[in-house]
N, C-alpha and C positions, 0 to 999 in steps of 0.2 A: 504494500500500500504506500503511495508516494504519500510526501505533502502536503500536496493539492489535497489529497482524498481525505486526508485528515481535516484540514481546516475545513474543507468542504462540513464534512459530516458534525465538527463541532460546532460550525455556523447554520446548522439547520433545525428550524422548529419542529421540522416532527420526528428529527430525533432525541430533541431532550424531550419530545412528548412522549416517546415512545418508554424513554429512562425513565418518566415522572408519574405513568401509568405502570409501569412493571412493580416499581417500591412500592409507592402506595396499595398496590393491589397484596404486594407482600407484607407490606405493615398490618393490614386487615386479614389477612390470614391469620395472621400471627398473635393476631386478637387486639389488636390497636384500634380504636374508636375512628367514626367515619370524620369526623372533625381533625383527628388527630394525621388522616390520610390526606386530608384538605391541606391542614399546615404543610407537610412535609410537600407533597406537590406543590405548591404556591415558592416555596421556597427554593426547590430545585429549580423552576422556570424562571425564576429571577437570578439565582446564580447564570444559567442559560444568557440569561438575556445580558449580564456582566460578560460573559465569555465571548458572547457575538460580537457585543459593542469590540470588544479591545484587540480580537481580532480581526475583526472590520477595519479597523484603524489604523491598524500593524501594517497593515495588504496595503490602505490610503498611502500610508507614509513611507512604506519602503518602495512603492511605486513611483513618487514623488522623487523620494534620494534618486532612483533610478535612472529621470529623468522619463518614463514611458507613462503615458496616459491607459490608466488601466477600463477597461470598459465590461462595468460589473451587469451587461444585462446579458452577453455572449461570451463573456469572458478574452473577448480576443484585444490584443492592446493598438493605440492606433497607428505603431511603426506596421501590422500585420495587413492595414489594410493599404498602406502603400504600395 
């Protein structure tokens, strides 16, 4: 798995959804209160959403140093479409 495939998958919403549904569901197995599955989801998706941001920004600003306009709707930068 490169990189890319990582930050990809760390900057995607359904899959800390998928992370934030699995615990929770295993906290409630486990006999933890439906409230208590609430908190812990609520709180993994906003770590989530710390991790997107800062990686998001990591990508902005090393793109920047780099000198290449990065273009986050295709991923292609705009030296590729010269």
């Amino acid at each position: 798995m490169s990189r890319e495939d990582i930050i990809r998958k760390l900057t995607s919403r359904k899959f800390w959804l998928a992370v934030a549904s699995f615990v929770a569901l295993v906290a409630v197995a486990c006999g933890a209160t439906e409230e208590a599955a609430t908190q812990i989801t609520a709180l993994i998706m906003a770590g989530a959403t710390v991790v997107g941001y800062i990686l998001g920004e990591g990508l902005v600003d090393a793109a920047r140093i780099g000198g290449e306009q990065y273009d986050f709707v295709d991923g292609d930068t705009e030296e590729d479409d010269l």
